[in-house]
C-alpha positions in Angstrom: 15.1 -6.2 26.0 17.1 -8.7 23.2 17.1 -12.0 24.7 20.5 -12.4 23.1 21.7 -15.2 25.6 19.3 -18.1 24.2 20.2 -16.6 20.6 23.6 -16.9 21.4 23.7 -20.2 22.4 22.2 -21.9 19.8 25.2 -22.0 17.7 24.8 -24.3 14.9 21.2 -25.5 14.1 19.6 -29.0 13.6 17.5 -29.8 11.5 14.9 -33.3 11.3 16.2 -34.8 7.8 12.9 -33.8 5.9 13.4 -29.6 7.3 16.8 -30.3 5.4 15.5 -32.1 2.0 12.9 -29.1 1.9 15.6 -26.3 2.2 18.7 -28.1 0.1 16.0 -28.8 -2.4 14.3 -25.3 -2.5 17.8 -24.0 -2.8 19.5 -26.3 -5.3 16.6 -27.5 -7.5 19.3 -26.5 -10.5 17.6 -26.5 -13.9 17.5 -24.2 -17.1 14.8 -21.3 -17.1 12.1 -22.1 -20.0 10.8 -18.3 -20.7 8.0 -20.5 -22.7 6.4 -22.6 -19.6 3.1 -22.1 -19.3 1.4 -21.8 -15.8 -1.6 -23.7 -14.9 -4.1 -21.3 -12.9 -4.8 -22.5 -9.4 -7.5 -21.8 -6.8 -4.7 -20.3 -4.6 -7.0 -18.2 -1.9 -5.5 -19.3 1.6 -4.4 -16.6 3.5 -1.5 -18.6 5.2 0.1 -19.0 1.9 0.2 -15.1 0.7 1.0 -14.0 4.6 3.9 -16.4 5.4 7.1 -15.0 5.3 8.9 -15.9 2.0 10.6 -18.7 1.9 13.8 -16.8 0.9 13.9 -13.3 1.1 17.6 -12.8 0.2 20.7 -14.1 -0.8 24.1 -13.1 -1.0 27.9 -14.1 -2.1 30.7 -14.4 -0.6 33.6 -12.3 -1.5 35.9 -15.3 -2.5 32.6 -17.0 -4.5 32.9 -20.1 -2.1 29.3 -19.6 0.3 26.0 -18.1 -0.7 23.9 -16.7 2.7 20.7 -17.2 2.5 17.9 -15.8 4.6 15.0 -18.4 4.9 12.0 -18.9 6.2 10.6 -22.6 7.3 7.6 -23.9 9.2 7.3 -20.2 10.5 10.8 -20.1 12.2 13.4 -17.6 10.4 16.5 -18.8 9.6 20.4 -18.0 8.0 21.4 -20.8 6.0 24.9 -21.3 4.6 25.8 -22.8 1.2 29.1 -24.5 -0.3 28.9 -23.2 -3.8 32.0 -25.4 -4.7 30.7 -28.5 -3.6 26.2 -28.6 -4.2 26.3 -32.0 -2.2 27.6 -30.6 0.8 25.4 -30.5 3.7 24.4 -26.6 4.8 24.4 -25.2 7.8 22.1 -23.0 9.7 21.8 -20.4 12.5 18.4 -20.0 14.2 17.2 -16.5 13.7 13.5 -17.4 15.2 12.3 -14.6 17.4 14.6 -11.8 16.1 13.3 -9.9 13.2 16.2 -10.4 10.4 16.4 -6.7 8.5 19.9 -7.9 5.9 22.6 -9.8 5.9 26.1 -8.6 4.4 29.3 -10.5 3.9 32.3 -8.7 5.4 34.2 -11.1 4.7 34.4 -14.8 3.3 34.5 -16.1 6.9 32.2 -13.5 8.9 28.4 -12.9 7.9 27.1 -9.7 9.5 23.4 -9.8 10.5 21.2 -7.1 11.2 18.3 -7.3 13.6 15.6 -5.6 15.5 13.1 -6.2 18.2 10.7 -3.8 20.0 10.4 -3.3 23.8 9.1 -1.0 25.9 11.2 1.4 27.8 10.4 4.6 30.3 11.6 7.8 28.7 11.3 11.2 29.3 8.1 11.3 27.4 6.3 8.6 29.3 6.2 4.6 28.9 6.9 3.8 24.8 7.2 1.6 22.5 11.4 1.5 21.2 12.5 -0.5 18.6 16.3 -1.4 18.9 18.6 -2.3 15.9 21.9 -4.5 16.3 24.4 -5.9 13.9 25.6 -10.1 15.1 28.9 -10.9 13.5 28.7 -15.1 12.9 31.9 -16.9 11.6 30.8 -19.2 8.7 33.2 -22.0 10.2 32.2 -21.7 13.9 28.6 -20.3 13.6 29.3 -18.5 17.2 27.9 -14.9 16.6 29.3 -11.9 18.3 27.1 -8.7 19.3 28.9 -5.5 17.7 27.8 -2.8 19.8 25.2 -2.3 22.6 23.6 0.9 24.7 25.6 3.4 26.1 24.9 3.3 29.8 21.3 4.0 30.3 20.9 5.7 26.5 18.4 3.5 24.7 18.6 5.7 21.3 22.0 4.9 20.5 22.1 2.8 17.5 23.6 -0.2 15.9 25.0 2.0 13.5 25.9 1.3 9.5 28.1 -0.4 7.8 30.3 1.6 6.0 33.6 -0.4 5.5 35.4 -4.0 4.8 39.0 -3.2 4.3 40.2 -6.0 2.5 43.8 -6.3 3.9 42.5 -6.5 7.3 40.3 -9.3 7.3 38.7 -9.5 10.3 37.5 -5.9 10.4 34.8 -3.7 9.9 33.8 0.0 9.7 30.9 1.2 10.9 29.3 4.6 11.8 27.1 5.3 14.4 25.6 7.5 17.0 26.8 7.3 20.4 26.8 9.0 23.4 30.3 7.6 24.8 32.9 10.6 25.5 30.2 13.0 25.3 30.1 14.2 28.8 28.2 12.9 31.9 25.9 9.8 31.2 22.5 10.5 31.6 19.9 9.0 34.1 19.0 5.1 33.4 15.6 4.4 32.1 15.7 8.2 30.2 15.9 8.5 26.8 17.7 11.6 26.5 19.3 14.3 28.4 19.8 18.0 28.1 23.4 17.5 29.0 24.6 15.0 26.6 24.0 14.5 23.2 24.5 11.4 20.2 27.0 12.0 18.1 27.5 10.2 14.9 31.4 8.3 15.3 33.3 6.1 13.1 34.4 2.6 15.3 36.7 0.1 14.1 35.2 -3.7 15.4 37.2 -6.7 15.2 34.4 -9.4 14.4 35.5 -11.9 15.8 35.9 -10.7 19.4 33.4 -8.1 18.8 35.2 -5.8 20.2 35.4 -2.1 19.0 37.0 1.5 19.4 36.3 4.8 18.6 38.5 6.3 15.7 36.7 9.4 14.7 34.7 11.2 17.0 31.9 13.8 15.5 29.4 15.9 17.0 25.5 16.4 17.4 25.6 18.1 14.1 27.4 15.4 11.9 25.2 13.2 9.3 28.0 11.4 8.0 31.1 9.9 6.8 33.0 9.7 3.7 35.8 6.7 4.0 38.3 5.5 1.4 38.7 1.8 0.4 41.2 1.3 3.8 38.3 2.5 5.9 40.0 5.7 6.6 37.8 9.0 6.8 38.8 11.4 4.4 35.6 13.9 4.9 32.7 14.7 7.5 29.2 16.2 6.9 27.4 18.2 9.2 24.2 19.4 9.0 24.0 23.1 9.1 21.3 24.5 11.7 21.2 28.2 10.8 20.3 27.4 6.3 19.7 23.8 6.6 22.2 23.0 4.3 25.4 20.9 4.8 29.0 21.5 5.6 31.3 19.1 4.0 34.7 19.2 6.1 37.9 17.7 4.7 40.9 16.2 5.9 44.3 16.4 3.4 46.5 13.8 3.4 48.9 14.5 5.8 46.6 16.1 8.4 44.9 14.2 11.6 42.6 17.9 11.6 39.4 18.1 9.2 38.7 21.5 7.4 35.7 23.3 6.2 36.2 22.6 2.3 32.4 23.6 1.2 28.6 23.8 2.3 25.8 22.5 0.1 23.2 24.7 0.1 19.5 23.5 2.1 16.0 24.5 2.6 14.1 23.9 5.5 12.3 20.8 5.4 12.8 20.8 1.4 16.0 19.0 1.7 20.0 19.4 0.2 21.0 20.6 -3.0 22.7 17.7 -3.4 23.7 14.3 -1.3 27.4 12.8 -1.2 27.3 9.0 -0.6 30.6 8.1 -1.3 34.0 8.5 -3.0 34.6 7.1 -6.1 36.6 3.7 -6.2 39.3 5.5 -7.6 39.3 8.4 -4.2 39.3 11.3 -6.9 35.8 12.5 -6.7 32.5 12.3 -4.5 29.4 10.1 -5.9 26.1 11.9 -5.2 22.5 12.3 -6.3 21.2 15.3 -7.4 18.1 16.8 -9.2 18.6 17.5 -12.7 18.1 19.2 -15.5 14.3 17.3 -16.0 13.7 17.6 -12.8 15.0 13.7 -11.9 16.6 12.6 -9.6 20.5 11.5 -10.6 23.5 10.0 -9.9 26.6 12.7 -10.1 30.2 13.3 -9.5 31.5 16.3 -7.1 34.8 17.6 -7.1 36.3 16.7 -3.5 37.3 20.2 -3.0 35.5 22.8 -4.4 32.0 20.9 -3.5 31.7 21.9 -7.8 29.6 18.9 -10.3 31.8 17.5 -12.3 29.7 15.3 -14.7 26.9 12.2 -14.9 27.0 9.0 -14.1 23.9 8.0 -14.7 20.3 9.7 -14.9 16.8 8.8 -16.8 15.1 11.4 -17.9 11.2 10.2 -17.0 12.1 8.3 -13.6 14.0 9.6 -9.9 16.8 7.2 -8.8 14.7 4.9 -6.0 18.0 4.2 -4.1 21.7 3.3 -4.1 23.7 -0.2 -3.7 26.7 0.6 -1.6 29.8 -1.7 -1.7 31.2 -1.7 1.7 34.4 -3.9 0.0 35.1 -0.8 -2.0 33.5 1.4 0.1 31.6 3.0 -3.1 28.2 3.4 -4.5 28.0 0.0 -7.0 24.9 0.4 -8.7 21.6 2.7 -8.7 18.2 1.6 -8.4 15.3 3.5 -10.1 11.7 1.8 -11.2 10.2 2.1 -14.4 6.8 0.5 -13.9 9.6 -3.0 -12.5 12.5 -2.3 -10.4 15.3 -1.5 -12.0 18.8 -1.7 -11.5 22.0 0.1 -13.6 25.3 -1.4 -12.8 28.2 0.9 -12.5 30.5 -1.6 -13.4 30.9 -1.8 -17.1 31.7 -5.5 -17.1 28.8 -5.9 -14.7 26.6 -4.2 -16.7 27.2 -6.0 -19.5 26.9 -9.3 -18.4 23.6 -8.4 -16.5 22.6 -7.0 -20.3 23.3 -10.5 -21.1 21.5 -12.2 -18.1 18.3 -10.4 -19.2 18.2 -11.5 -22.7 18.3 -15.0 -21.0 15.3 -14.3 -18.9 13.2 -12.1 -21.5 10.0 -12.5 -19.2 12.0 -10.9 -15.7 13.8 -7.7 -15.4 17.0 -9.5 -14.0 19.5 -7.3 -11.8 22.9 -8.4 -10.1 22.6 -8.0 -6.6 25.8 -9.9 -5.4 28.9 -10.9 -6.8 32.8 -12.1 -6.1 35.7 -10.1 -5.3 36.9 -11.1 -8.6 34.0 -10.5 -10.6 33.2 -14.5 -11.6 30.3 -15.5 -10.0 26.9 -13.9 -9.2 23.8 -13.9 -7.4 20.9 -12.4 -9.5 17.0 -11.6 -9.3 14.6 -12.0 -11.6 11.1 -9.9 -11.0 7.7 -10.5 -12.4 4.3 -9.2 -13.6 2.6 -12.5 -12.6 4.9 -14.8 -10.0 7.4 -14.3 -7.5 10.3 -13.1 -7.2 13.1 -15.9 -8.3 16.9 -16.0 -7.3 19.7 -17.1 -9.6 23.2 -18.5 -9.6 25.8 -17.3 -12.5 29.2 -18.8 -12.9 30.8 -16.7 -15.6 33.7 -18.5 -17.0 31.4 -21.6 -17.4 28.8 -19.0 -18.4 26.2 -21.6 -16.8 22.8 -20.2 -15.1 21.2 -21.6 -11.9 18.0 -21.3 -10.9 18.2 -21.3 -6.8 15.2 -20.2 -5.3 12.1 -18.3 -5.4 10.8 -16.1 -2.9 7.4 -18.2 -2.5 7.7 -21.5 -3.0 3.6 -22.8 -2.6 3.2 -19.8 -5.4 5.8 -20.5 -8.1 3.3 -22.0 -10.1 -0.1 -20.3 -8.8 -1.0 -18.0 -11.5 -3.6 -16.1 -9.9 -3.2 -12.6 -11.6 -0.8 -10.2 -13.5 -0.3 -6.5 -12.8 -0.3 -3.9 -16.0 0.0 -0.6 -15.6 -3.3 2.0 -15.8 -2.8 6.2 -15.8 -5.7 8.9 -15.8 -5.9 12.5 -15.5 -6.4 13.7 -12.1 -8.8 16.7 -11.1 -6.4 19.0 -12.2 -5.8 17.8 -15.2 -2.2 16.1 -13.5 -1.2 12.5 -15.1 -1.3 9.7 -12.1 -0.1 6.3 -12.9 -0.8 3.3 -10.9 -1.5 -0.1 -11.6 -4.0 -2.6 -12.1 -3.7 -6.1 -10.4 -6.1 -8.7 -12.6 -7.1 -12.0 -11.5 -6.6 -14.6 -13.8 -9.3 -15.3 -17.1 -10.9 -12.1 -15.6 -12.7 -10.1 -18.3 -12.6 -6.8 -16.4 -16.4 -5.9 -16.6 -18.5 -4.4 -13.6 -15.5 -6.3 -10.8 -15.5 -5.9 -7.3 -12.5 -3.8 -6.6 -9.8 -2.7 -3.7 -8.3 0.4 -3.6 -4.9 -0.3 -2.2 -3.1 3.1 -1.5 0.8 2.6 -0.9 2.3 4.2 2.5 5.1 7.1 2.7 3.5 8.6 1.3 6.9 9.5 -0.7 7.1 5.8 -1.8 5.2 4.0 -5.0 4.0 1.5 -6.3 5.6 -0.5 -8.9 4.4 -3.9 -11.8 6.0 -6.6 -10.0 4.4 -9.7 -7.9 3.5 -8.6 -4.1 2.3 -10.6 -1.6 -0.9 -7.9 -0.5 -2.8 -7.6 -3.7 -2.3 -11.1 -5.2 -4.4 -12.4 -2.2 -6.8 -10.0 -3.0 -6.7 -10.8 -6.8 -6.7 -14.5 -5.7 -10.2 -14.3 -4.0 -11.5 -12.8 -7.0 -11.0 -9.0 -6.5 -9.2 -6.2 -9.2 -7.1 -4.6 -6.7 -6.0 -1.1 -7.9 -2.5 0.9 -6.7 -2.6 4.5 -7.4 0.9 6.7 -7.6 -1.0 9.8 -6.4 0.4 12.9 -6.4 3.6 13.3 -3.3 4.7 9.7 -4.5 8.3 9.0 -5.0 9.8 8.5 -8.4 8.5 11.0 -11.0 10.1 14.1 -10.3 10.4 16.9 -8.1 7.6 18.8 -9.1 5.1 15.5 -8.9 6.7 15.1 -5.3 6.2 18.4 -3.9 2.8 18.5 -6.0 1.6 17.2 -2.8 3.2 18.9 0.0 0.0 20.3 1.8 -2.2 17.7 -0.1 -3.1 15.3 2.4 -6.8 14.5 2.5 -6.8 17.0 -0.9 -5.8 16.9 -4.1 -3.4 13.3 -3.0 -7.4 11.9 -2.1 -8.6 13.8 -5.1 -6.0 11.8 -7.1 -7.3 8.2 -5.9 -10.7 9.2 -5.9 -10.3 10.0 -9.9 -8.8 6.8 -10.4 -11.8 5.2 -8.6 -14.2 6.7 -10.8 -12.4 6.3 -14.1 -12.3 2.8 -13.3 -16.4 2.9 -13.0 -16.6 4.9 -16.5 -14.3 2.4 -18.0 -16.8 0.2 -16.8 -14.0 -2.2 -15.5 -14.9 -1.4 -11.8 -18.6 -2.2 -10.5 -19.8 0.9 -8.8 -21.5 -0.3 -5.5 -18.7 -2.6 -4.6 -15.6 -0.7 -3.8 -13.8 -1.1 -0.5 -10.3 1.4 -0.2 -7.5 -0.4 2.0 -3.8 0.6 3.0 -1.3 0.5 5.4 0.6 3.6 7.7 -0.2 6.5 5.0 -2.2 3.8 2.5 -4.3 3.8 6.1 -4.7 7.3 6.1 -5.9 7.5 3.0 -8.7 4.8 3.4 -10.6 6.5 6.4 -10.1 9.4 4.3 -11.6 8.0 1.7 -14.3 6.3 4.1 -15.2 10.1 5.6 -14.0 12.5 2.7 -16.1 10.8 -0.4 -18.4 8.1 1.9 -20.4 7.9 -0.7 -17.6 6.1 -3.5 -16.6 3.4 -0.6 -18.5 0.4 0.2 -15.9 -0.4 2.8 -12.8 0.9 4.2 -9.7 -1.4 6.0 -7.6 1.0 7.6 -4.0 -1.1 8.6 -1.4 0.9 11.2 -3.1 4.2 9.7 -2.7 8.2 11.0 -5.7 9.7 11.9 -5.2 12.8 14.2 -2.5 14.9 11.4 -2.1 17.2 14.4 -0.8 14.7 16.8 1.3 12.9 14.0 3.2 16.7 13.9 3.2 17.0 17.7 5.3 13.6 17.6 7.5 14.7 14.9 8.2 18.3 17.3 9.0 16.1 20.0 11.6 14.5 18.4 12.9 17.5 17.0 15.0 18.7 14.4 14.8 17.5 11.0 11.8 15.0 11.5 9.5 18.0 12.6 10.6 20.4 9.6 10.0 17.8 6.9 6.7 16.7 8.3 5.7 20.7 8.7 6.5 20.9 5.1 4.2 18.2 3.9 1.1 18.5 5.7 1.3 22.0 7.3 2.2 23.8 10.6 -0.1 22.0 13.7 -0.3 25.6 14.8 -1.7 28.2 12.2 -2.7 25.4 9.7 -4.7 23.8 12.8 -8.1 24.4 11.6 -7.4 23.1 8.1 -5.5 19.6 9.7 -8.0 18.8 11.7 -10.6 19.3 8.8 -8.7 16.5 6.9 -7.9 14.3 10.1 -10.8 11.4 10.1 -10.4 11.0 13.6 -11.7 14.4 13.9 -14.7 14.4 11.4 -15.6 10.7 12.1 -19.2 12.0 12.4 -19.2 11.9 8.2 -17.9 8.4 7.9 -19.8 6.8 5.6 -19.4 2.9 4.8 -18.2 0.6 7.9 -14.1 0.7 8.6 -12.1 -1.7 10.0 -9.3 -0.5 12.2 -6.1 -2.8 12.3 -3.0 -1.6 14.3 0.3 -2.8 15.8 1.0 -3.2 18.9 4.5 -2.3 18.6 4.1 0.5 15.9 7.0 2.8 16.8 5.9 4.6 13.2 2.2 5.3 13.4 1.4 4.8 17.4 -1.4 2.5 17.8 -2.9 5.6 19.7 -3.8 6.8 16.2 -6.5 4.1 15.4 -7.2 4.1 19.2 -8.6 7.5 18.8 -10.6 6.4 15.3 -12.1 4.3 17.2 -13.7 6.5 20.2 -14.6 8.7 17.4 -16.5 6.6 15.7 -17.5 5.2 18.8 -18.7 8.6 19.5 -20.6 9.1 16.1 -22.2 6.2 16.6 -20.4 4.5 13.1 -20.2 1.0 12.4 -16.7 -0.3 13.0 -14.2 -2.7 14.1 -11.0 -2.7 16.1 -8.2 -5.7 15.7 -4.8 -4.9 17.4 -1.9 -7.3 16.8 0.0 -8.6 19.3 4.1 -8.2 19.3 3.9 -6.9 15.6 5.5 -3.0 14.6 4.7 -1.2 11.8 5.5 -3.4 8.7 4.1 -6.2 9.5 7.2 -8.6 9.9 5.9 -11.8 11.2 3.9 -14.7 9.0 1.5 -14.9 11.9 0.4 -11.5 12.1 0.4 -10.6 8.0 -2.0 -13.8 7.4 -4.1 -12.8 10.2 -4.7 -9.0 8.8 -5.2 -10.6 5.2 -7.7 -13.1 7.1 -9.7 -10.0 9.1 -9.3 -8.1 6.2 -10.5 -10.5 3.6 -13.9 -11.5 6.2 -14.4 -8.0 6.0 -14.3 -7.4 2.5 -16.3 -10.3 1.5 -19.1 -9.0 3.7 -19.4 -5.8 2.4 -18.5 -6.0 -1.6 -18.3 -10.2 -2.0 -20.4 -11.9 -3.8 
């Protein structure tokens, strides 16, 4: 379980005078941004420095502009620093966040910083002994740095979450909003050590926590059907969703004014592991309308307004006509979406805010070389935090003080690789078997001249994700020992459309392989790639693809690195009908029913044709993969133990599925990189 009592009494952090230097420095090293510098190339190949966790992986502002929280990273321990904005030469603070993995940090206040973390452990269930990973939100007071737990289990139900964070009223200062599932109220408490019960059921609820006691109560109560909440600036729900068993859709229930009792108001219509017509997210700051995102007219994903009653669309807020939205920024001071997040080729960020928006407009002109975006600002719209993204560095953080119209640089993410300029991504699109359009991108070592390379296929995971132009820490290591490394948006990938995204439902080992296969060999005719030294690696579905790659078309892959991978589709869907509900329907969708479709699963499962693996693989898994059980490479393994196939196995101790520790993400780029070099180095 969370060892919370040793976290809880660390309390306000120490630091040696030279752990201190090294932080205020990375942090306030102010100067002016030259767009013109020019970076001297450096051998930059040790693993340690592309698998250590960044040395600051976020920051945020305070409502009042006074403190910027900063999660950091030093000497391997993880860290969330405090910083008087008002006064540089003040001393900051710290809370020790080692051992806990550190997943955001959100002001809900200018005196309390909520935290958000997860660990794994393993638990009994119902289904045997497995791996769980819990999620809890620590409330810490800026002034006292004495955190508070919001939330725990309900007796003996380890499901029940740490819930989201839906609302900061701002005239109660000292209290939060969240939603979450919980089992309290919901009949008899099932058995301890079980996971779930036939007799009692999560619901999703809406508590009110006073942060600094961290106590909390119950002030809506939903039921097993209920998705979510719609709450108005005071934190007050004003409308329910609940999913909608018999068309899959959703039934948005409203509550009037002057009513404690919610009403049916409309449905949105659903398909069966296809997804809503359209999603609500929030009101508008103004209470009038709903905020959604909803396919339009091209096909793209957008953002919308929704009349609150009649469920009807009421007009655009924003929408790009070549690219999906990637995601929303939600304002839990306003309790309303913010701004929307698409990619094209960099992350991207639109700013609902018209004052906002203009003044990021500004920002970029400032930093021509980064696509800036505002990820954090002041109650009263004065100062900012903003991040600037590259082709060919790491990501940077910057200050913005608006009346003095004065920018900061802060921080970058990587502080050893500010000034390593090891490669550049561009972007490189083909036409598929089909004749279908896949873009991707091309990660280039510096002064490379792109003739006959040694290259690494490096699938993404989701598969519904993608890959996008800026700096990552994966394929610049590559790139820094000397390899093109090359990120294919096959066909299923997020952010082109629906009809690119469902292009692959069914696809998996097929036309999605097909799609990085093509890649793969235009790369040889362009004669950028050299053809006898190709390795494919990836990570979850990127794993999937490799020993699909490695026994679907041996003959392309020198190699094949295969990093928390599926390899048994059939007992991927058994887990996903286990869990039930809307897990096993969207899964069913994508790859196909374990039942008829059997035959033509297992024919794309590795695990179950290792005897037509081709180039050696090397299996890397998690120990604590709640995602993709390690089970999965487990069984690659016997197979190709069975075929008699040259392999390797690595497991990683303590580590789940995304790799959040420096220690374990420098020792798969190490086992991955001695591997590589074997089969395709020089």
């Amino acid at each position: 379980m969370l060892n919370y009592k040793t976290l809880l009494q660390t309390g306000l952090m120490m630091f040696e005078k030279a752990a201190i230097r090294r932080i205020y420095l990375a942090f306030f090293l102010v100067f002016y941004f030259s767009a013109g510098a020019n970076l001297k190339a450096q051998p930059f190949t040790d693993p340690a420095l592309f698998g250590a966790l960044p040395d600051t992986t976020d920051i945020t502002i305070s409502p009042d502009g006074a403190t910027a929280a900063a999660i950091q990273n030093l000497n391997g321990k993880s860290l969330i620093m405090f910083y008087n904005l008002n006064d540089p030469s003040a001393r900051p603070t710290g809370i020790n966040a080692d051992g806990l993995n550190v997943r955001n940090i959100q002001w809900a206040n200018s005196e309390y910083l909520l935290i958000r973390i997860s660990q794994s452990t393993t638990e009994q269930t119902t289904s045997g002994v497995e791996v769980l990973e819990f999620f809890r939100w620590l409330s810490y007071s800026k002034t006292t740095l004495k955190p508070k737990r919001i939330f725990g289990n309900d007796p003996g139900y380890f499901i029940t979450s740490a819930g989201a964070l839906i609302a900061t009223p701002r005239g109660e200062s000292d209290t939060a909003i969240f939603s979450r599932n919980s089992t309290s109220g919901q009949g008899k408490a099932p058995v301890m050590g079980r996971l779930a019960d036939n007799n009692v059921r999560p619901a999703l609820s809406l508590f009110s926590v006073n942060l600094k006691t961290g106590r909390h109560k119950r002030t809506e109560t939903g039921n097993e059907d209920t998705l979510d909440w719609i709450v108005d600036s005071s934190g007050t729900a004003v409308a329910r969703i609940d999913h909608d068993s018999l068309t899959s859709g959703r039934n948005v229930y409203m509550r009037g004014p002057n009513s404690k009792n919610f009403r049916r108001a409309f449905s949105i219509e659903g398909e069966k592991g296809y997804g809503v017509d359209y999603s609500i997210f929030s009101l508008t700051k103004d209470g009038r309308q709903f905020i959604a995102t909803r396919y339009g007219n091209a096909g793209r994903r957008s953002l919308v307004l929704i009349n609150r009653e009649t469920g009807e669309q009421q007009g655009v807020l924003f929408e790009n006509q070549e690219y999906d939205l990637d995601g929303l920024a939600y304002d839990a001071r306003t309790a309303s979406v913010s701004r929307v997040l698409f990619t094209a080729d960099m992350p991207r960020a639109y700013q609902l805010d018209e004052a906002d928006q203009k003044i990021q407009s500004q920002l970029q002109k400032a930093l021509p070389q980064a696509v800036v975006a505002i990820t954090s600002r002041s109650d009263n719209g004065e100062r900012f935090i903003v991040e600037a993204a590259y082709a060919d560095r790491p990501k940077q953080f910057y200050y913005f003080d608006a009346p003095t119209r004065q920018l900061k640089f802060i921080a970058s993410t990587y502080i050893d690789l500010e000034n390593a300029a090891v490669a550049k991504k561009k972007r490189y699109a083909y036409q598929s078997s089909d004749g279908l359009t896949i873009n991707g991108y091309l990660t280039v070592p510096a002064n490379a001249n792109e003739s006959k390379m040694p290259l690494i296929v490096l699938p993404h995971g989701g598969p519904e994700s993608r890959s996008d132009m800026a700096f990552d820490w994966w394929s610049f290591f590559y790139a820094a020992r000397g390899y093109l490394v090359y990120e294919p948006n096959f066909r299923g990938s997020y952010g082109y459309g629906i009809d690119f995204r469902t292009a692959g439902y069914g696809e998996w080992g097929r036309k999605m392989q097909d799609d990085i296969s093509f890649g793969v060999e235009k790369l040889i005719a362009d004669g950028i790639a050299d053809p006898d030294r190709i390795c494919i690696v990836g990570a979850s579905y990127g794993g999937y693809a490799a020993l699909a790659g490695a026994t679907l078309t041996p003959s392309l892959y020198s190699c094949a690195v295969s990093v928390n991978g599926v390899s048994v589709l059939a007992n991927m869907l058994g887990d996903a009908a286990r869990n039930g509900g809307l897990s096993s329907d969207y899964w069913t969708v994508r790859i196909g029913n374990r039942f008829r479709d059997a035959k033509a699963i297992d024919a794309v499962s590795p695990a179950r044709i290792a005897d037509k693996a081709g180039p050696p693989i090397l299996l890397i898994h998690s120990k604590d993969d709640i995602v993709v059980p390690i089970t999965q490479s487990i069984d690659m393994r016997g197979a190709l133990q069975a075929a008699n196939k040259e392999h390797e196995y690595v497991e990683l101790d303590g580590e789940d599925h995304w790799l959040s520790t420096g220690e374990t993400r420098t020792e798969m780029l190490q086992r991955s990189i001695e591997f590589i070099d074997r089969y395709i180095g020089e």
